[in-house]
N, C-alpha and C positions, 0 to 999 in steps of 0.2 A: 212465845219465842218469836223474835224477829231476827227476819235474815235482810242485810243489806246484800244484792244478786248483782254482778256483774256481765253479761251479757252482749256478743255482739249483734246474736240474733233472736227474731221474737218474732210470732208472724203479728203485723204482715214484713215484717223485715227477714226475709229468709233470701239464703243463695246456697243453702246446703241443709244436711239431717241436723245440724248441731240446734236451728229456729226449732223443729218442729221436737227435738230429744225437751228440749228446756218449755217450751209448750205444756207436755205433758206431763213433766215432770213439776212443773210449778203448780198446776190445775188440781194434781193428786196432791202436794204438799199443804195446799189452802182448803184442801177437805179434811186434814188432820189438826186446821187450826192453824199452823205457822202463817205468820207476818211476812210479807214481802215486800220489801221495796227494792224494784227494779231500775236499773239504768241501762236506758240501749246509748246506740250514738246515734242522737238525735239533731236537727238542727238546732231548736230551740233549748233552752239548760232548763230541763226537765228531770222528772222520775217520778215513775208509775208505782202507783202506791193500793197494790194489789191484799185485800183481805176477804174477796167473799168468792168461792169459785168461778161465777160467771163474769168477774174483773178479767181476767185472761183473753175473753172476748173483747171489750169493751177495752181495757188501758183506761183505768182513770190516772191522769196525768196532772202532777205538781209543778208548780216551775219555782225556782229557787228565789225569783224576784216578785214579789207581793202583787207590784202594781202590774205585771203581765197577768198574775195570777187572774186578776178582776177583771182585765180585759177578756182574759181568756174565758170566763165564768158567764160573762155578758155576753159573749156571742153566740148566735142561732143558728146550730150546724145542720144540715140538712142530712144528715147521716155519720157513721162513723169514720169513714174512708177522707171525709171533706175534713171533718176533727182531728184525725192525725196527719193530714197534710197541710194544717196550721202548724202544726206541733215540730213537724216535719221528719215524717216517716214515710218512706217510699220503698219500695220492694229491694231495692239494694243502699246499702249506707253512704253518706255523701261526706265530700271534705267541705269544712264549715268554716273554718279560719284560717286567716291570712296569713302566707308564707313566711311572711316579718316572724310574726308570732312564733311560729314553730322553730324557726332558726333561735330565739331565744331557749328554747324548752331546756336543751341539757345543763347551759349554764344557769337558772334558774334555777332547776332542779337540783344539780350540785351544790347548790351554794347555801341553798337552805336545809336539804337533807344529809348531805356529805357533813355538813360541818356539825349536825348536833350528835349525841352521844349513843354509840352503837353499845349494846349488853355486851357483846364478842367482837372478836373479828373478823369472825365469820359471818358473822350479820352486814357488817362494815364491808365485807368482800363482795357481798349477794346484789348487797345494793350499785355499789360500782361497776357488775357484770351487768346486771339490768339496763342503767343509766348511760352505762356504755354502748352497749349494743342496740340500745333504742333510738339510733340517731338515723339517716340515709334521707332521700331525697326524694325515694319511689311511694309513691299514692296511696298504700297502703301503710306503712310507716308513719307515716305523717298523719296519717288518721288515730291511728294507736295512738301515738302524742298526743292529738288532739283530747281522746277519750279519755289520757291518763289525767292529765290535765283537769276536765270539768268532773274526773269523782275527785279530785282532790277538793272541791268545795263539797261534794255530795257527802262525805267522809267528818267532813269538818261540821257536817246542819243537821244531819240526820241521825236520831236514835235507834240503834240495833245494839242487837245480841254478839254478831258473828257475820263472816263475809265468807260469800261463794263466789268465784269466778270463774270462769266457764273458758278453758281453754287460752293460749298464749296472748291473744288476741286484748285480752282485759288481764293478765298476770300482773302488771305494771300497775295495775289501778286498784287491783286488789293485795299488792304488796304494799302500795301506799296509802291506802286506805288501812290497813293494819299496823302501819307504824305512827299515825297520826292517832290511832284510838285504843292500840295495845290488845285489841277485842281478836279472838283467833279467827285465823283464817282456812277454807276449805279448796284446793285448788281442784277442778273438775278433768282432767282430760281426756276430750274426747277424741283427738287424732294427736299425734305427734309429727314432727317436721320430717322426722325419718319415711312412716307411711305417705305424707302428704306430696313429698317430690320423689318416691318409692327408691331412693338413696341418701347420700349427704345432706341435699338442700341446702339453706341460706344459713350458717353457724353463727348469724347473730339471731334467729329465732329459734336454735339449738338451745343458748346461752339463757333466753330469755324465758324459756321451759324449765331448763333446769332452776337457772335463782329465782323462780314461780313456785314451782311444786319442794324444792330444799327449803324456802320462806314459810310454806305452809303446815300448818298442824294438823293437816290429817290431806290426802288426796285420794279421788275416787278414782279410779281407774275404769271404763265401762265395757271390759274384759279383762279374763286371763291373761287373751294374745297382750294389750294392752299392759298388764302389769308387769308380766315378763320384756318387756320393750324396755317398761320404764325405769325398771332395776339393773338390765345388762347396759342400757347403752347411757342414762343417765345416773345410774349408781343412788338412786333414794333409797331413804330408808324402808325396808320393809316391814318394818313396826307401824308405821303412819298409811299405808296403804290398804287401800277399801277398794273391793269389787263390785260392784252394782250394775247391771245389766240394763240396757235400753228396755222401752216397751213400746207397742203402739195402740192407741187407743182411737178406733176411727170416729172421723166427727159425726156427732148425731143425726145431723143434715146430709150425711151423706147417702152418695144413690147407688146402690151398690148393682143395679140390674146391669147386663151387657148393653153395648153400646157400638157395635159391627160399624167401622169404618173403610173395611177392603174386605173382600170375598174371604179371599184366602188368612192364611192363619198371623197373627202378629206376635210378632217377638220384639222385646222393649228390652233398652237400655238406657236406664232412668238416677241420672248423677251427673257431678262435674265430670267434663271432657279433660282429665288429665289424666297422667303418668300415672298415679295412686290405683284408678279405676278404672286400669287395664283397659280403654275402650279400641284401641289398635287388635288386640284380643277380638275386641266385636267385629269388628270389621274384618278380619280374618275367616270368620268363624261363617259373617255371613257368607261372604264370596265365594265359599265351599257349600252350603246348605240351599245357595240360590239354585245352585248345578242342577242341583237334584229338584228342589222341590221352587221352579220360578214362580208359584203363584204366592208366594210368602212375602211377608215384608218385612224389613227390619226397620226399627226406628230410634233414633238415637234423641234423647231427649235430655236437653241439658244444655252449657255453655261450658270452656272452657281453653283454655292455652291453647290444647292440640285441634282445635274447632277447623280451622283451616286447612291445616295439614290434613287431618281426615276428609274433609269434604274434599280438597283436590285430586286424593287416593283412590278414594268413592269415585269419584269422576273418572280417573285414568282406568278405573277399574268395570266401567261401561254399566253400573249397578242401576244408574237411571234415578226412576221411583220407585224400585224395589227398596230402596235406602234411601231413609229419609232423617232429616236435620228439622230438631221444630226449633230451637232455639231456647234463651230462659221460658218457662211457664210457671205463671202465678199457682194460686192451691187450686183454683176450678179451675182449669186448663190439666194439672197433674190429676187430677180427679177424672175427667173424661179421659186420659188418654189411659188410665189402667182402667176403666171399664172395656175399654176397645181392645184391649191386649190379653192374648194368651197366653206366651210365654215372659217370664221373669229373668232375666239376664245381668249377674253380677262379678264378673270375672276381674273381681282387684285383686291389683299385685302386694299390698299391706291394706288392712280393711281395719281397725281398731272393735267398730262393732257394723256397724250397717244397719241403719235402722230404717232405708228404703223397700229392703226383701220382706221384712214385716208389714209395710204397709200394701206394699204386691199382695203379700198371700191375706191378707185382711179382705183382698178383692174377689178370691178365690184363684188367683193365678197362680199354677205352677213355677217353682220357681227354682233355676242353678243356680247355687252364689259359690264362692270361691273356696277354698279350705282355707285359704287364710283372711281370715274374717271372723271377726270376734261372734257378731252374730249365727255362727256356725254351732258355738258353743250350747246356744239356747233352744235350736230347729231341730224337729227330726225329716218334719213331712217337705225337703227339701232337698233337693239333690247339689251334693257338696264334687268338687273335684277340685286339684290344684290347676291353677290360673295360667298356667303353661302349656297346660296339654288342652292342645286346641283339638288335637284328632278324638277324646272322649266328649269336648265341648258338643262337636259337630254330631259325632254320632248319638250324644243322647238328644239333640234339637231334632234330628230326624226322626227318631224312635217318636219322639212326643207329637211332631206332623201328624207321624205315617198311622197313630194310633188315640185320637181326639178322645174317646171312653176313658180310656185309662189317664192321660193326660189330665180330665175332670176330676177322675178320681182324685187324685193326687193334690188339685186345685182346693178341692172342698174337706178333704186332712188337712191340710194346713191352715185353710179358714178357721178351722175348727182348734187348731192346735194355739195359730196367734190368737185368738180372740180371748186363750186362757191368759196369758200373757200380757197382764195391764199395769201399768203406770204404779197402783196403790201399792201391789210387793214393793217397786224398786222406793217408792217413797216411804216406806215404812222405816226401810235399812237406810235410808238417807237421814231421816228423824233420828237413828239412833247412832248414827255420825253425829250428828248437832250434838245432842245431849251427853256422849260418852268425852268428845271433844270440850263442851263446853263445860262439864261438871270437875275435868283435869285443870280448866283453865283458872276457875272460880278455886280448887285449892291449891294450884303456884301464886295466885296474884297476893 
């Protein structure tokens, strides 16, 4: 079976859980044998054309035009980091093509898909919600365009079974990619627009959710929380809907011994600096626990919208270097700073699943995450509470100072707990989406 994968992130292209959820999940799928051909948004018009487990490391990469292809084959890379920044992959995604360009997209698009022949009208509808709502002028936008855009050749060259796409981000490229080859489509989602602005959000990436996952023949959902989201506020069918649970699978190379970077004890909060992942909560939480216990540090690790606004809070609020700000970190950078950290701090206010508390307690750290949080679902050796109450927040952070032994304890359950917790479960039931989706498909055609 081959799957054509749409993807925004892959490491080394990561800025959130979503690179490292579709990591393991693809690494477990090419152990059971499925085909991959991957597309990130790259600069170059590429796709990784993944079939032996250790491709995941490596990215062997296709380019759709021959004579790059030679070029690219001829040259002497002096590692792999040099090889994908020909390719042009860098730790966050780039805009590639000229404004010209993308001011043409919707009429293009319209002109050649609007006008041929919808099965429904419903179809005819899905596609106009899409097509409409994918238009604006902000960086982000424009890059979706962009990406929708080069699967539409990838769609047109490439042999597959079936399309996955991974969140709203590629829903366009894998709606169009399904009507260009009739072959079903899997819609993945990992957050929704409602958890990601923890209200309303932007209602044309509302729109583009919904004619994503209404387009699709089966969607995975990677929780309960998550499915119940996606049937009250967007009304899918609950016949097409599949649950499948994150995992996390620590990399082999990794150094799992402690790594003491301040005396006193660390508490880490490790995600986007947004609204979604309650980090205003952290900052709360600390300025009450420093009171008590100042030889502590908190540290916020991540980028995000509220970056500013927190750090001038943190400032006004005389925190110093008890609270600190690292900024983005690549994987070895997130990798030393949870060897350094004791405590695990995840107080989202919508969490879909959270697949950073798994790789915390992969560390042996203790760890709170939120009750609302899909990954809540799957944890016992974790201590859960709603994202509101900061007065239990605080008081179990101290309980877990005042008492390092048991703190340990707690740390080495849960090592114990994730590490049962691997990738091959959720790719089993992922294989058997392919095949129950694709076996429906082979007798309507």
């Amino acid at each position: 079976m081959k799957i054509l994968m749409f993807t925004w992130e892959f490491p080394p292209l990561i800025s959130g859980g979503l690179g490292m959820a579709c990591y393991g999940m693809v690494k477990a799928l090419l152990s059971l044998g499925i085909k991959v051909d991957m597309v990130l948004p790259t600069r170059e018009e590429v796709y990784f054309r993944l079939r032996e487990v250790s491709d995941v490391d490596t990215l062997p990469a296709v380019f759709l035009d021959p004579e790059k292809q030679v070029t690219f084959q001829s040259k002497a890379f002096q590692n792999t980091s040099e090889r994908l920044e020909f390719i042009g992959i860098s730790e966050r995604p780039e805009t590639y093509f000229q404004l010209a360009e993308i001011r043409r997209y919707a009429v293009s698009l319209k002109k050649e898909y609007w006008e041929t022949e919808f099965v429904t009208h419903e179809e005819q509808d899905l596609w106009q919600q899409m097509t409409r709502n994918l238009i604006g002028e902000e960086d982000l936008i424009r890059k979706v365009q962009e990406y929708t855009l080069r699967a539409e050749r990838m769609a047109k060259l490439l042999d597959y079974d079936m399309i996955h796409a991974h969140d709203w981000l590629t829903y366009p490229a894998g709606m169009l990619a399904r009507k260009l080859s009739a072959k079903p489509l899997v819609a993945h989602i990992h957050a929704t627009e409602f958890d990601r602005a923890g209200g309303p959000g932007d209602e044309r990436i509302h729109k583009i959710e919904h004619a994503g996952m209404t387009y699709a023949d089966r969607v995975i959902a990677v929780s309960q929380y998550t499915a119940q989201m996606i049937m009250s506020r967007y009304r899918i069918d609950t016949g097409k809907i599949n649950i499948v649970h994150n995992a996390f699978s620590i990399p082999e190379d990794a150094v799992l011994s402690k790594e003491r970077i301040f005396k006193g004890p660390v508490i880490l909060f490790l995600g986007r600096i947004t609204l979604q992942k309650g980090p205003d909560y952290f900052l709360d939480m600390a300025q009450r626990v420093l009171q008590i216990h100042p030889d502590a540090r908190f540290i916020m690790a991540g980028t995000g919208d509220m970056s500013r606004k927190l750090l001038r809070r943190s400032a006004s609020l005389k925190l110093r270097n008890r609270f600190l700000f690292t900024g983005f970190l690549n994987r070895k950078q997130v990798e030393r700073i949870l060897r350094a950290a004791d405590i695990y701090v995840l107080p989202s206010v919508s969490e879909p699943f959270g697949i950073s508390p798994l790789e915390a307690m992969a560390y042996g750290i203790t760890s709170i995450i939120s009750k609302q949080s899909g990954v809540a679902e799957v944890v016992k050796h974790a201590f859960k509470i709603d994202f509101w109450d900061v007065d239990l927040w605080v008081e179990t952070i101290n309980h877990l100072v005042e008492h390092p032994e048991y703190r340990a304890k707690i740390g080495i359950e849960g090592m114990r707990e994730v590490n049962k917790i691997q990738w091959e479960e959720a790719a089993q039931k992922i294989r058997q989406i392919y095949t129950s989706t694709l076996a429906e498909y082979i007798r309507n055609y």
